[in-house]
KOLBAPA-547259 format. One line per 5 residues: number of its first residue (from 1); for each residue x, y, z of C-alpha. Coordinates in steps of 0.5 Angstrom, whole numbers, plus 2048, in hexadecimal, padded with zeros to 3 digits. Example, Ala and Ser with C-alpha at 12.3 -4.5 7.8 and 13.67 -1.06 7.14 Angstrom:
1) 819/7F7/810 ~ 81B/7FE/80E;
***
This chain:
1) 82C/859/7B2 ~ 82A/855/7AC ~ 823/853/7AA ~ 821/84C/7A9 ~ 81B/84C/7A4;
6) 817/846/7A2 ~ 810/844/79D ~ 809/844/79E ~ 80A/83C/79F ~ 80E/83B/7A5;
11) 80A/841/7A8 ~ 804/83E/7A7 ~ 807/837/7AA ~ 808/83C/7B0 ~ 803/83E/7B1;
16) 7FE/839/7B0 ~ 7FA/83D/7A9 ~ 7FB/83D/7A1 ~ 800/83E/79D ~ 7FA/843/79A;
21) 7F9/847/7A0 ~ 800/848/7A1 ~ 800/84C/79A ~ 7F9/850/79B ~ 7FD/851/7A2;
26) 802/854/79F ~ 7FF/858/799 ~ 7FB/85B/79E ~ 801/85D/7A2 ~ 7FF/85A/7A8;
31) 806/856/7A8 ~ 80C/85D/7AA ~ 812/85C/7A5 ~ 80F/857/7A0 ~ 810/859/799;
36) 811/854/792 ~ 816/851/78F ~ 814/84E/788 ~ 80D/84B/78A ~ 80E/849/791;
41) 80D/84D/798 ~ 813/84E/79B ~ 811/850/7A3 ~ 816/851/7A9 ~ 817/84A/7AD;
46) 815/84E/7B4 ~ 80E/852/7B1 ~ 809/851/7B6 ~ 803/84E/7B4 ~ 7FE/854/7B4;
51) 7F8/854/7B8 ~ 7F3/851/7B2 ~ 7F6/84A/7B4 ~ 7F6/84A/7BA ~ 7EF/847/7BA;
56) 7F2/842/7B5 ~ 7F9/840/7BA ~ 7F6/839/7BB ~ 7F4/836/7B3 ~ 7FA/833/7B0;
61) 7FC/830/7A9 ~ 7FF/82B/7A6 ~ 806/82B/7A2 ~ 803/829/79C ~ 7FC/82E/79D;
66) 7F8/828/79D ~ 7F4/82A/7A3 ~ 7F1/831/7A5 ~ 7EE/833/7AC ~ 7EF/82C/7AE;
71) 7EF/82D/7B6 ~ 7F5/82B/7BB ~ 7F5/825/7BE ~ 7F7/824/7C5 ~ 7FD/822/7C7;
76) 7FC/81D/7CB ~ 802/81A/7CF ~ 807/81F/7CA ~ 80C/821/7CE ~ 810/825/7C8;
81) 80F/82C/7C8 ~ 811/82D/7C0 ~ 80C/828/7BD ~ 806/82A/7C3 ~ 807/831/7C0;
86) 808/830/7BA ~ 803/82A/7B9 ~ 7FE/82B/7BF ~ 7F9/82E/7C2 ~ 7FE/832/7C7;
91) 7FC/837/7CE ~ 802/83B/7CD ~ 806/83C/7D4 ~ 80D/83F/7D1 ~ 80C/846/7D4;
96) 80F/841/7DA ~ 815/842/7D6 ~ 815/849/7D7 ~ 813/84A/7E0 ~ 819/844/7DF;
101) 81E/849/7DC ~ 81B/84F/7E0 ~ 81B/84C/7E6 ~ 823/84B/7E5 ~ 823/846/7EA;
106) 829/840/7EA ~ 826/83A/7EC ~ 81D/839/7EC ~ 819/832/7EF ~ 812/833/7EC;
111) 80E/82C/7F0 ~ 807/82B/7EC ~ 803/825/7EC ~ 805/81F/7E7 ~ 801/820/7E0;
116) 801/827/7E1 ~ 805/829/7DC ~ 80C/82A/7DE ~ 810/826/7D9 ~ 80D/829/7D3;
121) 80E/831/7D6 ~ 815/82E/7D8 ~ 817/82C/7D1 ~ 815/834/7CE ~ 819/836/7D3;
126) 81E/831/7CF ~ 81C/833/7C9 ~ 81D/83B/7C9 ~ 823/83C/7CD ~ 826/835/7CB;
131) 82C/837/7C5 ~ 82B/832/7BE ~ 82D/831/7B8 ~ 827/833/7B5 ~ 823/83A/7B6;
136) 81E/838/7BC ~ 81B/83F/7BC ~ 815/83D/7B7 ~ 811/839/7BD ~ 811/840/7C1;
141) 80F/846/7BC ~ 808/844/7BC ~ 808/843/7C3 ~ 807/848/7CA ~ 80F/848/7CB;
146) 811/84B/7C5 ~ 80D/851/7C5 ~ 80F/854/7CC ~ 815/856/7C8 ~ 81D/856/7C6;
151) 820/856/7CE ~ 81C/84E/7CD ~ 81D/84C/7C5 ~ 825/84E/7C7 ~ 825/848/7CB;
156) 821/843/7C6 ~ 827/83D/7C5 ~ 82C/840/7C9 ~ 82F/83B/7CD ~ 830/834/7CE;
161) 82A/831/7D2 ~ 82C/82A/7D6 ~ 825/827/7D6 ~ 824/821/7DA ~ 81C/81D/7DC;
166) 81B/818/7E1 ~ 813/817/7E0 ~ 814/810/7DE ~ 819/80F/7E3 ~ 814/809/7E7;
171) 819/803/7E8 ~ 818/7FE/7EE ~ 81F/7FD/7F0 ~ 824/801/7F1 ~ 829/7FD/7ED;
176) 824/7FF/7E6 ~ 823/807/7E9 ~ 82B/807/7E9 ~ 82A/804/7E2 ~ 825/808/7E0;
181) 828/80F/7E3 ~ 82F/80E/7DF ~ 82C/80C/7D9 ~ 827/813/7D9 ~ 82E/817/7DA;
186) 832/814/7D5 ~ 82C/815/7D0 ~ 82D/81C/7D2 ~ 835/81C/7D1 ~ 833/818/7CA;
191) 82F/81F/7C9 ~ 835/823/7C9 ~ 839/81E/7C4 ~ 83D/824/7C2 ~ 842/824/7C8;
196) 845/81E/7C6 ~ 848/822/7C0 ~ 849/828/7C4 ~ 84F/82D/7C3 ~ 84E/831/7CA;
201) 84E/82A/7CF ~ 854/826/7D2 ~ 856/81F/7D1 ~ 853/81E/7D8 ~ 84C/821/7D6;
206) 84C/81D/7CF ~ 84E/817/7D4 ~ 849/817/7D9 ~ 844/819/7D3 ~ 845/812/7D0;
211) 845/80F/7D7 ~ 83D/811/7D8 ~ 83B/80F/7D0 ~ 83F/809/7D0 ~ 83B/807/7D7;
216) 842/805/7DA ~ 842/80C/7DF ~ 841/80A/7E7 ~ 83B/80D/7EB ~ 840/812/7EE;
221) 840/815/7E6 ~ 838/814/7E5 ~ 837/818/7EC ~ 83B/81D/7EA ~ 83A/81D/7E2;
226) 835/823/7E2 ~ 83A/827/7E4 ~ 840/824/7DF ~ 83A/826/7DA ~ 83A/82D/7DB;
231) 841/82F/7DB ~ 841/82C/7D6 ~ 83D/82F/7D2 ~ 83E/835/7D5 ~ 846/834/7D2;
236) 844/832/7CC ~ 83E/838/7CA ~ 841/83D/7CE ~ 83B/83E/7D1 ~ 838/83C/7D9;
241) 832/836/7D8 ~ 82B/836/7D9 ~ 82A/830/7DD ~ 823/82D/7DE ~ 820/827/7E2;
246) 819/824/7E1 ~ 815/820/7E7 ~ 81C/821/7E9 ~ 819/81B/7F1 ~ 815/816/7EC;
251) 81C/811/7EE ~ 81B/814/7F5 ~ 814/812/7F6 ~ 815/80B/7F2 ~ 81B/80A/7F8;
256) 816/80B/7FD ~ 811/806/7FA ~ 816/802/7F8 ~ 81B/802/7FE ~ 821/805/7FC;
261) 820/80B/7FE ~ 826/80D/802 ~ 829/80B/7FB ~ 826/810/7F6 ~ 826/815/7FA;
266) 82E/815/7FB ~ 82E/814/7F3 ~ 829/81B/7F3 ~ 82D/820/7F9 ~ 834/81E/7F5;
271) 831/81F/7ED ~ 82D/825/7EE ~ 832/828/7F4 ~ 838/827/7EE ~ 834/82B/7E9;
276) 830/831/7ED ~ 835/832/7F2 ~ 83A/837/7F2 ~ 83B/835/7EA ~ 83E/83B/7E6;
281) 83C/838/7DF ~ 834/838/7E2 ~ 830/83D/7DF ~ 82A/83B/7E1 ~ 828/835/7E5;
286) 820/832/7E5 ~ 81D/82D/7E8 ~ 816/82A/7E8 ~ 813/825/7ED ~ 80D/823/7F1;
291) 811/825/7F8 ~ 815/829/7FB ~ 81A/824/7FE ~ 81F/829/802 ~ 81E/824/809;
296) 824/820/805 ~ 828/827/803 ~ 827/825/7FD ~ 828/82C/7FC ~ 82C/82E/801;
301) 831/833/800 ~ 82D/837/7F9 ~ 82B/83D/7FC ~ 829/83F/7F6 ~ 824/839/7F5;
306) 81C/83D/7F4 ~ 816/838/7F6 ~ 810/839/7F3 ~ 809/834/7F5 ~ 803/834/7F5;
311) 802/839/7FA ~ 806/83F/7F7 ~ 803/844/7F2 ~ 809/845/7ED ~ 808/840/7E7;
316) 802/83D/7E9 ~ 800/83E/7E2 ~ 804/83A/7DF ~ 803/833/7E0 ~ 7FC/831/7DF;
321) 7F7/834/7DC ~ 7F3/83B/7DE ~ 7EB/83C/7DD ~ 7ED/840/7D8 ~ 7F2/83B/7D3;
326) 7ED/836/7D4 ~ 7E6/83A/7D2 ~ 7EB/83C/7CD ~ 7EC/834/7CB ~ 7E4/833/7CC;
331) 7E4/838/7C6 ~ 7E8/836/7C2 ~ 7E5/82E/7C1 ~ 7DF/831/7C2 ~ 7DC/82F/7C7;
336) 7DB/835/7CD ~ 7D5/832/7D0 ~ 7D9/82D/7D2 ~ 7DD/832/7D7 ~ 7D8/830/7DE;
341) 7DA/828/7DC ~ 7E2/82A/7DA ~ 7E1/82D/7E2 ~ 7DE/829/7E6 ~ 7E3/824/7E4;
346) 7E9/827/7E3 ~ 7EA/82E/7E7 ~ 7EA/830/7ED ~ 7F2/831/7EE ~ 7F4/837/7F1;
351) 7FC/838/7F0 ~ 7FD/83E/7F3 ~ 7F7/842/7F3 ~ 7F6/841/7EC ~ 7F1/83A/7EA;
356) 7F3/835/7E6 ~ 7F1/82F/7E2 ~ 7F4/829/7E1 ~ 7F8/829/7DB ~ 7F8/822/7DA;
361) 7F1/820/7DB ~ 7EF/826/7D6 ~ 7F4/824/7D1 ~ 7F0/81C/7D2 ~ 7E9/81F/7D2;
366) 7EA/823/7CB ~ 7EC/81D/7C8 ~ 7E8/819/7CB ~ 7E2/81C/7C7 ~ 7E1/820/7CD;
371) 7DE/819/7D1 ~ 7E0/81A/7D8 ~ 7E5/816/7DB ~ 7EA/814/7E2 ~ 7F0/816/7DC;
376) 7F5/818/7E2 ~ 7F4/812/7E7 ~ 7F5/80E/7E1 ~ 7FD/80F/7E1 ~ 802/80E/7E5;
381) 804/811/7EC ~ 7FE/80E/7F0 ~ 803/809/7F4 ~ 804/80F/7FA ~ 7FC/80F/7FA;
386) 7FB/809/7FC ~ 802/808/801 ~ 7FE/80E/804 ~ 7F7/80A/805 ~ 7F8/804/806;
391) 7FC/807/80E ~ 7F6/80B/80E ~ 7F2/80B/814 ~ 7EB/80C/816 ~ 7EC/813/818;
396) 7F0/814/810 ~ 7EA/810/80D ~ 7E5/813/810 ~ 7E8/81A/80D ~ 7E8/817/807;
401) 7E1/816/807 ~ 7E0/81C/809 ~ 7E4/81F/803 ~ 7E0/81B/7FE ~ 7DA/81F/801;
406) 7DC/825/7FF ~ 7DF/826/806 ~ 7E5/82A/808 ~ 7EB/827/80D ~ 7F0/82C/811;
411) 7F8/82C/80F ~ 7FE/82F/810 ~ 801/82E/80A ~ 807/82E/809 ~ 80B/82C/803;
416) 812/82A/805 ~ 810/823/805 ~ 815/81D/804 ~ 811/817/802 ~ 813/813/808;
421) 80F/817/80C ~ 80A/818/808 ~ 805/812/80B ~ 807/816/812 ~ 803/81A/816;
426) 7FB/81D/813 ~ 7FF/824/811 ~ 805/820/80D ~ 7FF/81B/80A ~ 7FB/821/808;
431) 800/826/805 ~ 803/821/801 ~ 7FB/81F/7FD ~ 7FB/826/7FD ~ 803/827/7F9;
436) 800/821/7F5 ~ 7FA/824/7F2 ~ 7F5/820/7F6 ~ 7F3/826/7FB ~ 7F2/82E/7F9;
441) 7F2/833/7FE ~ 7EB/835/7FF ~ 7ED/83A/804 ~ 7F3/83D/807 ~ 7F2/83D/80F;
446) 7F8/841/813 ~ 7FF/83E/813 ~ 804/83B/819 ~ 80C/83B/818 ~ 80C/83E/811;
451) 807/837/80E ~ 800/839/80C ~ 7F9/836/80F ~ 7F5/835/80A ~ 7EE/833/808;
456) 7EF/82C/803 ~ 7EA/829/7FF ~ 7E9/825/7F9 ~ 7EA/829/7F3 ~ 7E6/825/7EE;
461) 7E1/81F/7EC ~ 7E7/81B/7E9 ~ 7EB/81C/7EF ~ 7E6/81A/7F3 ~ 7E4/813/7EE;
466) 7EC/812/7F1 ~ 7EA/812/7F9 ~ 7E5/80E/7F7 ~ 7E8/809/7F3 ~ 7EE/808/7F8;
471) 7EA/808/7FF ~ 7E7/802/7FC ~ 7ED/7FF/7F9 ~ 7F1/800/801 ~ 7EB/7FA/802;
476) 7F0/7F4/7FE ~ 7EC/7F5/7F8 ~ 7E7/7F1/7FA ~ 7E2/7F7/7F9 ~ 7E0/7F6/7F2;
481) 7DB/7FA/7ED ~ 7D5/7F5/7EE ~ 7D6/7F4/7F6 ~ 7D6/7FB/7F7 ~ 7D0/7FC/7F3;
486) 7CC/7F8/7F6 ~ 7CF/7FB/7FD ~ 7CD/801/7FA ~ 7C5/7FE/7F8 ~ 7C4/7FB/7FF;
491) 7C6/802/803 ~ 7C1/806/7FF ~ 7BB/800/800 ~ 7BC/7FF/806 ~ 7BD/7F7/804;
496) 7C0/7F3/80A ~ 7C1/7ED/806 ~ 7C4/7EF/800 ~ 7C9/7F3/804 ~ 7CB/7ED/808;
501) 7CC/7EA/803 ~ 7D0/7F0/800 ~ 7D5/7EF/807 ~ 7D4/7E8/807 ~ 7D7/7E7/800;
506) 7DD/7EC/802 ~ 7DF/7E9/808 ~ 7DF/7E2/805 ~ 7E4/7E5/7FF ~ 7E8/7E8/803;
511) 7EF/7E4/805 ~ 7F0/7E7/80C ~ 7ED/7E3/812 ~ 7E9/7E7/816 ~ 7E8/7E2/81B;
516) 7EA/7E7/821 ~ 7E8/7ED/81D ~ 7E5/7F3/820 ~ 7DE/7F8/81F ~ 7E4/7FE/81D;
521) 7E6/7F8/818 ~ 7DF/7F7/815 ~ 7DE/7FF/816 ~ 7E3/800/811 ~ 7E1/7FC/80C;
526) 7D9/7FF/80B ~ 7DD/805/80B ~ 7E1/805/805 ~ 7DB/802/802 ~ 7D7/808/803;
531) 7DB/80C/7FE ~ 7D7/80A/7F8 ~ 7D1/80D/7FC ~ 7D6/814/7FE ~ 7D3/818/7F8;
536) 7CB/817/7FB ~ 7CD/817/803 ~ 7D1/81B/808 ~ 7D3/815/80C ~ 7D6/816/813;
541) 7D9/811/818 ~ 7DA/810/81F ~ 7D5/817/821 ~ 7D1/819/826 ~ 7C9/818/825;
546) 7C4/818/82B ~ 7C7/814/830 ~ 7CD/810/82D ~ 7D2/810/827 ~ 7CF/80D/821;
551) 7D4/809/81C ~ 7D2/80B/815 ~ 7CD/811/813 ~ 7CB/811/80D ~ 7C7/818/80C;
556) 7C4/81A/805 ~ 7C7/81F/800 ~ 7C0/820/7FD ~ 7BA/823/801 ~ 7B5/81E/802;
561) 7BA/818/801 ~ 7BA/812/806 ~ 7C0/812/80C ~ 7C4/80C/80F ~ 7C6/809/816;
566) 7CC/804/816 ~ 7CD/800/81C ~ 7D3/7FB/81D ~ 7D3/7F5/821 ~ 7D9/7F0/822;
571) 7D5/7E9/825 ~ 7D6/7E2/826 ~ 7D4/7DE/820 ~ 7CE/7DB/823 ~ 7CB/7E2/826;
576) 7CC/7E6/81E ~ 7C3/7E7/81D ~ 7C3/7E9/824 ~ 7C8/7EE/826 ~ 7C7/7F1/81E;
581) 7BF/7F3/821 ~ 7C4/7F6/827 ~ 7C6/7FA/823 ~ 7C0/7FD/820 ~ 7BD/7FD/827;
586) 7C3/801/829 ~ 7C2/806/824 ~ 7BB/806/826 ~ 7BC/806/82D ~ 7C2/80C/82D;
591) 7BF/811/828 ~ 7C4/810/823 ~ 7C0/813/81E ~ 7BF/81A/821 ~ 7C4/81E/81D;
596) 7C0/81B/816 ~ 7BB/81D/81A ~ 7BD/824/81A ~ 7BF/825/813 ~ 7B7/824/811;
601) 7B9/81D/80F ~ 7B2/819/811 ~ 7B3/812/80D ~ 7BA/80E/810 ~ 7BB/808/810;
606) 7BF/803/816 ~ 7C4/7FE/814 ~ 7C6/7F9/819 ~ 7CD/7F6/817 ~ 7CF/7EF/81B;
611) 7D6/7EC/819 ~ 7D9/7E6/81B ~ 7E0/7E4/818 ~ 7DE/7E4/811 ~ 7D7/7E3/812;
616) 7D1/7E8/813 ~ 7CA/7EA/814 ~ 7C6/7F1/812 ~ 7BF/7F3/815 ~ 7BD/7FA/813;
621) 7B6/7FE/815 ~ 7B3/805/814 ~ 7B3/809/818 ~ 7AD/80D/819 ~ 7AD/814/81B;
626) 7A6/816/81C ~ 7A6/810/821 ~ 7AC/812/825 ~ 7AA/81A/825 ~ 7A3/818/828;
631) 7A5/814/82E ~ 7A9/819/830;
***
């Protein structure tokens, strides 16, 4: 096989070094094959860097040598394999390429989390294997993939790749997501321009062609165009296609949000079914999403079709960022001592059982200058969440306190979930926080009916900032900074006056009427306000303690700190003072503070709540220990 060589200057633009170490590497002998012809090195396109280099893989340098060691930038919402590559600062995750070919698998359905990576790994898997006019290969030779060998590099830019991304898929009517679904397959059929010349396709295949790029096909032919794609490709290049599908049930989630459903799931079952199923020109197929919808058979029929979750050790470390890449990144921009931040934040994921950070949130925090921040709450994808807990119920609330406590909730997880049920039963709710990145699995329990029953929690502080915000934004919105502050300050001082006046002002903003309003009601509202408080206290409701049930406990985290009963009352306006000082009796009188107790907990405070409609009143009291201990 012929050798292609190449000068010092396009190596060094590979590998990210000067031109001069190029040379030094070669009269060194360092680089096998290079010799000189004239003045210049000439080195073998595919010379491996030697090992001297590797600990320089991530400094580049400018076309015109303007700027030496100059760090990567991060690529911050780059999606472009070629230019995150060859530009920035990149974990590289190609030997995906090489478990993708050896496991010879047909059809893969990879289901992550959104900002998890899958469009930029999905557009490498493009990139290496997709057949174009210019030579590809120089975006790998640097890279894991390409030293595992010639049965891989054989592969490099081999077959014609039909590449589709559904990511910004987001439209609110049915009429716009058909619109939006049509123009996505035709820039793809514009992608592949060269058909409409080609010698190998019939008149009808350049008649249909033209009837999907002049916007003139019907829904039939856009439902089944991946198909008509694919065996044209197939025609044209003499070679089977590699199909790959990303975020493949955005429109699928957009239908459920929005009330066209039933509409983009018959779109989705025909498209993918004409392009996966039974289709000789296929090759390989990938997709990727955040759920498995197979309920709808929108994979019915594909045998071949390999699902791999969350919850499986194959691939794990592909998507997401492992300890070792991200200590790796700390390194390079100098700052390993921010690594115990970095995880607090941002890991705690368990894809398999391998950990794994957030990518997106790291990416941000770099770029950030390392000030850390809710980057991934910050992007699109919320809109399921809040479905989620605003038909909550008390129990659902109370779990997610728990949560915020460091807690764990019991589930059994399944990951076959359609999103109609996905507010359903405890189990459905839980499983589908879980696929989403809102829960880790903290401990496999046992099994029932093939589906795990796992341990869940909070993975980390920025998933925790967003329970918090969307338990108080489940209250109308009303619950602003400067209200919850003062909530916050007159739990923690013990002051009557200013948390009624906190409630009060709630109440009066609020637009409901709560004329006929129950305790359960005024309940839920302090409920969701104690959030902000979840990191001091572990806050309990409706247990047993002494004689009765409290409503709300409040114990502290800190050995010394002050504790809190919380009881409700709902009166008639004219009995508000009275029935408020009932309240603290009866946590007196019922011993509701004896768990506190229990804990070593000696300064509590007693808060009695009074509501009538909008109107309320606060009494508080200290309990005193001593005096209790010794009537007894």
């Amino acid at each position: 096989m012929d050798i292609r060589y190449i000068k010092a200057k396009e190596l060094s633009a590979r590998w990210g070094v000067t031109p001069r170490r190029i040379n030094q590497l070669c009269t060194e002998g360092k680089l096998p094959g290079a010799y000189k012809e004239g003045k210049f090195w000439m080195i073998p396109d595919d010379v491996d860097r030697p090992d001297c280099l590797r600990e320089n893989r991530n400094l580049y340098v400018r076309e015109d040598s303007a700027v030496y060691n100059r760090k990567r930038p991060c690529p911050v919402g780059i999606t472009s394999y070629k230019e995150v590559s060859n530009e920035c600062y990149y974990v590289d995750k190609t030997l995906l390429i090489r478990d993708i070919i050896d496991n010879h698998s047909k059809v893969y359905l990879f289901t992550r989390p959104r900002r998890f990576g899958k469009t930029l790994t999905m557009d490498m898997v493009r990139t290496f294997f997709e057949k174009t006019d210019t030579d590809t290969s120089v975006y790998f030779k640097n890279k894991k993939i390409w030293r595992e060998g010639a049965l891989y590099k054989e592969k490099q830019g081999q077959y014609p790749v039909i590449f589709l991304t559904f990511k910004d898929a987001h439209q609110s009517t049915w009429q716009d997501m058909y619109a939006s679904l049509c123009f996505t397959l035709r820039n793809e059929f514009l992608r592949h321009i060269e058909l409409t010349t080609s010698a190998r396709l019939s008149d009808y295949d350049k008649k249909y062609l033209k009837s999907i790029l002049d916007d003139e096909a019907t829904i039939i032919d856009y439902q089944f165009a991946l198909g008509k794609l694919s065996a044209m490709l197939s025609k044209h290049y003499g070679r089977n296609v590699i199909v790959i599908i990303d975020e493949y049930d955005t429109p699928i989630q957009q239908g459920h949000i929005f009330g066209y459903y039933d509409e983009v799931i018959g779109f989705m079952r025909n498209l993918l079914s004409a392009v996966l199923k039974d289709n000789p020109s296929l090759e390989l197929g990938i997709l990727t999403g955040i759920l498995r919808i197979a309920k709808e058979s929108l994979f019915s029929g594909l045998n071949n079709l390999v699902v791999n979750t969350i919850l499986d050790d194959e691939y794990s470390q592909y998507f997401g960022f492992t300890e070792e890449e991200v200590s790796a990144m700390a390194q390079y921009y100098g700052v390993s001592d921010r690594l115990g931040e970095i995880k607090e934040w941002y890991d705690g994921y368990m894809f398999g059982r391998t950990g794994i950070y957030n990518p997106w949130s790291v990416i941000n925090y770099f770029n950030n200058k390392c000030v850390p921040k809710a980057f991934w709450s910050r992007t699109s994808g919320n809109e399921i969440i809040g479905e989620l807990f605003n038909s909550a119920d008390t129990t659902f609330a109370d779990n997610l306190l728990r949560l915020l406590q460091g807690s764990t909730v019991q589930a059994i997880v399944d990951t076959d979930i359609i999103y109609p049920e996905i507010n359903g039963d405890i189990d459905t709710i839980y499983s589908f926080l879980l696929v989403a990145g809102y829960l880790r699995v903290s401990e496999h329990i046992g099994s029932l009916y093939d589906n795990p029953i796992c341990a869940l929690s909070i993975p980390n502080y920025e998933i925790k900032s967003v329970f918090q915000k969307e338990i108080i934004d489940r209250y109308n919105g009303i619950f602003t900074g400067a209200l919850l502050r003062n909530f916050a300050e007159s739990i923690r001082t013990g002051n009557a006056h200013l948390l009624t006046e906190t409630l009060q002002q709630y109440l009066l903003q609020s637009a409901s009427v709560f004329d006929t309003a129950h305790e359960d009601f005024y309940h839920g509202v302090v409920f969701g306000m104690l959030a902000v408080l979840s990191d001091n206290y572990y806050i309990s409701s409706n247990r047993e303690s002494g004689e009765g049930r409290f409503d709300i406990e409040l114990q502290p985290k800190s050995r010394g700190g002050h504790g809190y009963i919380i009881e409700f009352k709902a009166c008639k306006e004219a009995e508000l003072e009275k029935m408020a000082g009932s309240a603290v009796r009866q946590i007196q009188q019922k011993s509701y503070t004896a768990n506190l107790e229990k804990h070593g907990v000696s300064g509590i405070g007693m808060f009695g709540v009074a509501f009538s409609g909008k109107k309320v009143s606060v009494a508080y009291e200290e309990h005193d220990v001593k005096k209790r201990k010794s009537r007894e």
